[in-house]
C-alpha positions in Angstrom: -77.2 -57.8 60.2 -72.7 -58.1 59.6 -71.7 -60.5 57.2 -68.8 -60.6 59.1 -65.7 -58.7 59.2 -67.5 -55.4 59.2 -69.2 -55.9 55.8 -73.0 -54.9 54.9 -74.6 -55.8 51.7 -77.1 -53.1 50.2 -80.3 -55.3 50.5 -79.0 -55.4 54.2 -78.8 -52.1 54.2 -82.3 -51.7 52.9 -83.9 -53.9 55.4 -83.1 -51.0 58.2 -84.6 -48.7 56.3 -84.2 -45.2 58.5 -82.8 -47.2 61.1 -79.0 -46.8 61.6 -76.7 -49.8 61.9 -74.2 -49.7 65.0 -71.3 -51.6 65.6 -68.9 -52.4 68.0 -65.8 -55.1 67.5 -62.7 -56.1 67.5 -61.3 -57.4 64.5 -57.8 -59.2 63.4 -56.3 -57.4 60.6 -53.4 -59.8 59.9 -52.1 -61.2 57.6 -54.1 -59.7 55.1 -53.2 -55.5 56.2 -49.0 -56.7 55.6 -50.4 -58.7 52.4 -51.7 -55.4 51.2 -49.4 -52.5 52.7 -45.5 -52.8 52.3 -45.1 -50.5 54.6 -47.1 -52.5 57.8 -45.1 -55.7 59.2 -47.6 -56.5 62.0 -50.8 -54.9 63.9 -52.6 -55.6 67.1 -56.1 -56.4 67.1 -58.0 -53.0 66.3 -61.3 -51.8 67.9 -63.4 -50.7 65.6 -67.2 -48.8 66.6 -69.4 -46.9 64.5 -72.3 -45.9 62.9 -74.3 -46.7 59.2 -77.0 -44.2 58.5 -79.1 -43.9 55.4 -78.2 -40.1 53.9 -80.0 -39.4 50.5 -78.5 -41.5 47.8 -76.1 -43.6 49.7 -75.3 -44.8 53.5 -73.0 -42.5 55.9 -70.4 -44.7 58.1 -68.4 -42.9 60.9 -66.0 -45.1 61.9 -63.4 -44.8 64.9 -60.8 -47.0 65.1 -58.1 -47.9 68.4 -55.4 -49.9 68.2 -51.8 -50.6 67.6 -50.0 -51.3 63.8 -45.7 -51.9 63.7 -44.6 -49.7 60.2 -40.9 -49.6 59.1 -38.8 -46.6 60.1 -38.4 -44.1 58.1 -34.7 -43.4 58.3 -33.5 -46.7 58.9 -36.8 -49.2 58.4 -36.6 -50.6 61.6 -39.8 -51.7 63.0 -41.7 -49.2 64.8 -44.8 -49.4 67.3 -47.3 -47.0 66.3 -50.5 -46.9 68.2 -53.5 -45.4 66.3 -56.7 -43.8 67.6 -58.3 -42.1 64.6 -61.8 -41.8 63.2 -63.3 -41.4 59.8 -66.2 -40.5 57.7 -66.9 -42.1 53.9 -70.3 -41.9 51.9 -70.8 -45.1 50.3 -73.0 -44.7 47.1 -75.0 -48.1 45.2 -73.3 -48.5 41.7 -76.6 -48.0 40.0 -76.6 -44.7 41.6 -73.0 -43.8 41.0 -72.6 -41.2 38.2 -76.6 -40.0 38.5 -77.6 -36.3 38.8 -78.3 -36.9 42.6 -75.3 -38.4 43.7 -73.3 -35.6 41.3 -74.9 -33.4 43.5 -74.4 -35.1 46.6 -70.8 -35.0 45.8 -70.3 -31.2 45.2 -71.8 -30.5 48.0 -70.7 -32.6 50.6 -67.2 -32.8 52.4 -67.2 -36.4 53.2 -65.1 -38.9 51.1 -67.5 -40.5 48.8 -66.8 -44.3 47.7 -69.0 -46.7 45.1 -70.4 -49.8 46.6 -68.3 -52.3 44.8 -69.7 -55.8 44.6 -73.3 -53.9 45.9 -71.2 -53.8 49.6 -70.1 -51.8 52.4 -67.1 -52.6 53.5 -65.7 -51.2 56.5 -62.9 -53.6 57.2 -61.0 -52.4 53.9 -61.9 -49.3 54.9 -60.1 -49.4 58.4 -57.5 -51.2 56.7 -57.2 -48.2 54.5 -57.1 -45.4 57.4 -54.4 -47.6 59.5 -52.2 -46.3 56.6 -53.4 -43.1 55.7 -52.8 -42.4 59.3 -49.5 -42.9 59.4 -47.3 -40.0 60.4 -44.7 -38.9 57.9 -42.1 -39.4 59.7 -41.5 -42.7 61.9 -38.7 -43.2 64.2 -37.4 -45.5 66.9 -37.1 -44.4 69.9 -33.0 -44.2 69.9 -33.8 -42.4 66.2 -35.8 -39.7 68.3 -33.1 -39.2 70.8 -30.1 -39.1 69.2 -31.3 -37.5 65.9 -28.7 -38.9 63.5 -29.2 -39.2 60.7 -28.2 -42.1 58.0 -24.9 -41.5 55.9 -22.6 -42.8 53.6 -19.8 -42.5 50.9 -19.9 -39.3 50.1 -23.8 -38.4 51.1 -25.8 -37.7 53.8 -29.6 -36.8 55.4 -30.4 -33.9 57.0 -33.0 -32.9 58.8 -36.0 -30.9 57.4 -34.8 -28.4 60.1 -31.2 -28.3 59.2 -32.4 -28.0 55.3 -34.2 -24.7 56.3 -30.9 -23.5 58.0 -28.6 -24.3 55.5 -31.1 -22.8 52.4 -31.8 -19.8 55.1 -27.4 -19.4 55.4 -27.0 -20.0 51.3 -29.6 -16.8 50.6 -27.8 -14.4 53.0 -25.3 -12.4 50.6 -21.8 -12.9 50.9 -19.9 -10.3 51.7 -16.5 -10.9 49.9 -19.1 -11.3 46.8 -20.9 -7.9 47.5 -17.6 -6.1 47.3 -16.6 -7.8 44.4 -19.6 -6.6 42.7 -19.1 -2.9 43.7 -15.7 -3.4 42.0 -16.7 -4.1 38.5 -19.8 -2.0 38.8 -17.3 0.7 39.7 -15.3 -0.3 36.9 -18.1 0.0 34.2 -18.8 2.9 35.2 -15.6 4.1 34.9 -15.5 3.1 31.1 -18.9 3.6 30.5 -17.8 7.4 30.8 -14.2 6.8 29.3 -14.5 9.4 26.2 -11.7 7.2 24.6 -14.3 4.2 24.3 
């Protein structure tokens, strides 16, 4: 029933009827996942298994997804080795469909992300292409990045840490003692000629 690459037409998808699709394969995601994402440099083979099932207006896929992807650092850009083992959910909805009361519905109600069928397809090898970036952490370091924890610097500037930003705006709200009396001072002192019958 594939195309190839993980890709279903929906008079494919029609032909099954109630029945869901299953798939189980490993696909090559290079070049084309660099070509797309800045931020990926090179990626293993990923295997991808999963289901397609017919769901009211459109066709559920629940995807999982192993494998390894090499992203740039994100204190130095270095490359890093991230292996990935994640797995996703997406409604895929026929254009003719896409706007109607039904689908409207659909998507009020439901918590799954909900995608038009572009080019009347189902197209799961964007998809996982999609997801190897979305899964990404945040933060991405090398090893020696993780261990020794500096940080990048230069002429007059610096990174810190989320951590250290916490303590240092945590040590900038605590009042300053030398200030405190200071302000006791000239309150005193307005005081003192607030009730100055001269003034």
């Amino acid at each position: 029933m594939t195309i190839s690459m993980l890709q279903w037409t929906e008079a494919e998808l029609r032909k099954q009827g109630n029945r869901p699709i299953t798939f189980d394969q490993e696909i090559k995601l290079m070049p084309e996942l660099a070509d797309r994402f800045e931020s990926v440099s090179d990626a293993s083979n990923y295997r991808v298994q999963g289901t397609i099932e017919q769901d009211g207006v459109g066709w559920l896929a629940t995807v999982q997804a192993t494998g390894e992807v090499t992203a740039h650092s994100t204190r130095s850009l270095a490359p890093v080795r991230v292996a990935q083992d994640f797995t996703f959910a997406e409604l895929w909805i026929p254009q003719d469909r896409w706007g109607s009361d039904a689908a409207d519905t659909l998507m009020d109600t439901t918590s799954v992300l909900t995608i038009p069928m572009l080019h009347d397809m189902i197209d799961i090898y964007s998809a996982v292409s999609d997801h190897i970036v979305l899964e990404l952490p945040s933060q991405i370091l090398t090893e020696d990045e993780a261990k020794e924890g500096v940080m990048p610097a230069g002429k007059d500037w610096h990174v810190i840490s989320e951590a250290e930003y916490d303590a240092q705006k945590k040590a900038d709200e605590k009042p300053n003692p030398e200030l405190a009396k200071l302000k006791d001072l000239l309150d005193k002192n307005q005081k003192t000629d607030d009730n100055d019958p001269a003034k």
